[in-house]
N, C-alpha and C positions, 0 to 999 in steps of 0.2 A: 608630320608637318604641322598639325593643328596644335599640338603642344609648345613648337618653335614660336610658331604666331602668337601665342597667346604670352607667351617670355617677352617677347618683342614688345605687345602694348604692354608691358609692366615698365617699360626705361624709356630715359629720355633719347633723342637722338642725339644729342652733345654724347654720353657716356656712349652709347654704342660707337660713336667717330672716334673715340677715344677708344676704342678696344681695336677696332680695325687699322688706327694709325701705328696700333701696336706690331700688329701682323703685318705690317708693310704696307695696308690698302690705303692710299694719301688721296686717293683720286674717285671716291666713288661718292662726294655731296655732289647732287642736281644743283649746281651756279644758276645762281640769278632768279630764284624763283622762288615764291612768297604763296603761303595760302590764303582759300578764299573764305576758312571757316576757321579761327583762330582759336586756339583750343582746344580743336579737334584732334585726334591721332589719327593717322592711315599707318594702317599695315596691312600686306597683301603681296601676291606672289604677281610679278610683270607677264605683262604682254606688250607687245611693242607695235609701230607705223612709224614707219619712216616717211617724211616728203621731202623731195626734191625742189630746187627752185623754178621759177616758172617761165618755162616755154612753153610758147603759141600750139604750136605741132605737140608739145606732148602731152599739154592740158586737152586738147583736142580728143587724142585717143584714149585718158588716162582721167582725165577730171570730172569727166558726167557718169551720169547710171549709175549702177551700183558699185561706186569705187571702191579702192582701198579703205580709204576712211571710213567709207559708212560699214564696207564689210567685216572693220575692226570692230567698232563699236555694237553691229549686232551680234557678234560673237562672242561677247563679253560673258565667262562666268561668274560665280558668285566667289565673291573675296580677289578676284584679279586685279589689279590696276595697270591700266592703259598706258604705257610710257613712251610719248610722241616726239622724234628729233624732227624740230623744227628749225635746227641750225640757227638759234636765240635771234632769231627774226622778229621783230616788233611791228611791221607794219601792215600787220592783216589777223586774221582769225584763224585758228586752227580744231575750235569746237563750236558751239553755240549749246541754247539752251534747250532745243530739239533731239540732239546727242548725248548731252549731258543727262536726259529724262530717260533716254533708251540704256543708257549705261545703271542710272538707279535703278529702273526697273528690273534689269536681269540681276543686279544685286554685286553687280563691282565695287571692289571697295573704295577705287578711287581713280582721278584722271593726274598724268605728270606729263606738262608739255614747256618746253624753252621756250614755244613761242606763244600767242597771245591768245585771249580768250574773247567771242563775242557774249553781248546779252549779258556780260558779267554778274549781276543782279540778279536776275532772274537763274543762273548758272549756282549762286550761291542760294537764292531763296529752295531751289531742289533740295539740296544739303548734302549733296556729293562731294567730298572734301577734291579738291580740284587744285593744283599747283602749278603758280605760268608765270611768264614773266612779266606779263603786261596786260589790262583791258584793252581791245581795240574794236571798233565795225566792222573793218571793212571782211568782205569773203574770203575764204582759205584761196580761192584762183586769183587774187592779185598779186602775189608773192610764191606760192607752192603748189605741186602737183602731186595728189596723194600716190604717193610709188609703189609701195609691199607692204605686207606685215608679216608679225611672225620671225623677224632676222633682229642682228645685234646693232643696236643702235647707239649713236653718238646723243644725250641727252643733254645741257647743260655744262659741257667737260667732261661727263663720266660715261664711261661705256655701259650700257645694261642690256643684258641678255633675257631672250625669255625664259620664264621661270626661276630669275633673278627675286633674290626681298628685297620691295620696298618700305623703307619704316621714314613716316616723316612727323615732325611736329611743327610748332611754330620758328626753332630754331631752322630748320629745313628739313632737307629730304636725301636718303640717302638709298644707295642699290646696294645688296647683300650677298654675295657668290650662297647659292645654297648650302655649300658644302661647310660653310661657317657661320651658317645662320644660329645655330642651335649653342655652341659654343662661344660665340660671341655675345648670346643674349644672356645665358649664366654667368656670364666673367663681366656683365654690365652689371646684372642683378646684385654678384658680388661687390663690386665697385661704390651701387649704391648705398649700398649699406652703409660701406667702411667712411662715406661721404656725409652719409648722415648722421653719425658718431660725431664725426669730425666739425661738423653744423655744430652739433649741441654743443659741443666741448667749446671752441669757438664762442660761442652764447654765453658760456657761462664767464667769457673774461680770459680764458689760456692764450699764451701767445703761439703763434703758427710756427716757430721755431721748432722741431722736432714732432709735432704735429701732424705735419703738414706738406712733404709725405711723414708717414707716421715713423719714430724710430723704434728699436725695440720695446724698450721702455713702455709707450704708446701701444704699440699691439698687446704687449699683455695686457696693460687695460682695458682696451678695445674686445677682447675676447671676453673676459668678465663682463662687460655692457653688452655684447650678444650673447652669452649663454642667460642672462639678465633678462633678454629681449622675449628668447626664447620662451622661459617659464611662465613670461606673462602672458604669451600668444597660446601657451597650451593650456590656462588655466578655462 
């Protein structure tokens, strides 16, 4: 797994959506959610929380003490990311920056929630790469009731299971079936290369026509500029 991950922060998330659209996965970018450290990469194996909308009675028995939410966030391992269906609710908070400090601390890689963020500022000045869809104040109990963790949740439009990959960048954020984690992220690696060929070539004046996808023609040159690439990176 630690070699999968580390494939993953070598590509963008555009090219990885592009290998998964390949394999039929159309459904699995986080909608509507923007990061709060721009630049940054997350990549990380899920954990999930689910919350519910908010009833009186069941915030009652379900919203104080040691809820769900805080019992996600203090179980948080190293390199996990937290992925919260908040059912892209906007008008309340689903973290703070009290949660956010408990999650760097144990060394998660990062937080994904549809619904909104408190303390936003202070959530970003931590430097826990953090994905949501809104700043807001007000508390998680004006809108949600922390329900379970640990089950498959509806994030954004996409289903993410636990022990799902998540890889996001500033383009967004995307959930990974494990099973295609490893293969998806070498058929990225691949991708970018034959992209960044096609960059130069582009640069230099070529027109996109046969290009772009490449026709044969184009691959055999393409392979002389990588075995090219190559002798330079072993010298």
């Amino acid at each position: 797994m630690t070699e999968t991950l580390d494939l993953l922060r070598r590509v963008a998330t555009a090219t990885l959506s592009a290998q998964l659209h390949k394999r039929g996965y159309r459904d699995v970018s986080i909608e509507g959610v923007a990061t709060n450290l721009p630049g940054t990469r997350l990549v990380g194996v899920a954990r999930t929380l689910r919350l519910i909308p908010y009833r009186p009675d069941l915030f009652e028995r379900h919203g104080g003490g040691y809820n769900a939410q805080k019992r996600a966030f203090d179980s948080l391992r190293p390199g996990e990311v937290l992925v919260i269906e908040a059912r892209g609710e906007r008008a309340a908070g689903t973290l703070g920056d009290v949660l956010a400090a408990r999650a760097a601390y144990l060394g998660a890689a990062g937080i994904v929630t549809d619904g909104c963020v408190r303390d936003a500022t202070a959530v970003a000045a931590i430097g826990i790469p953090t994905y949501a869809a809104a700043p807001h104040p007000a508390l998680i109990g004006r809108r949600h009731v922390p329900w379970e963790t640990d089950v498959t949740v509806a994030c954004g439009g996409a289903a993410v299971q636990p022990g799902d990959i998540i890889a996001g960048d500033d383009d967004g954020v995307l959930a990974i079936p494990p099973h295609l984690a490893q293969e998806v992220a070498r058929a990225a690696l691949a991708q970018e290369l034959e992209e960044r060929f096609i960059s130069e070539m582009v640069s230099r004046g070529e027109p996109i026509d046969g290009l772009y996808p490449m026709n044969p023609a184009w691959r055999e040159r393409f392979a002389t500029w990588r075995r090219r690439q190559s002798d330079v990176e072993d010298q």
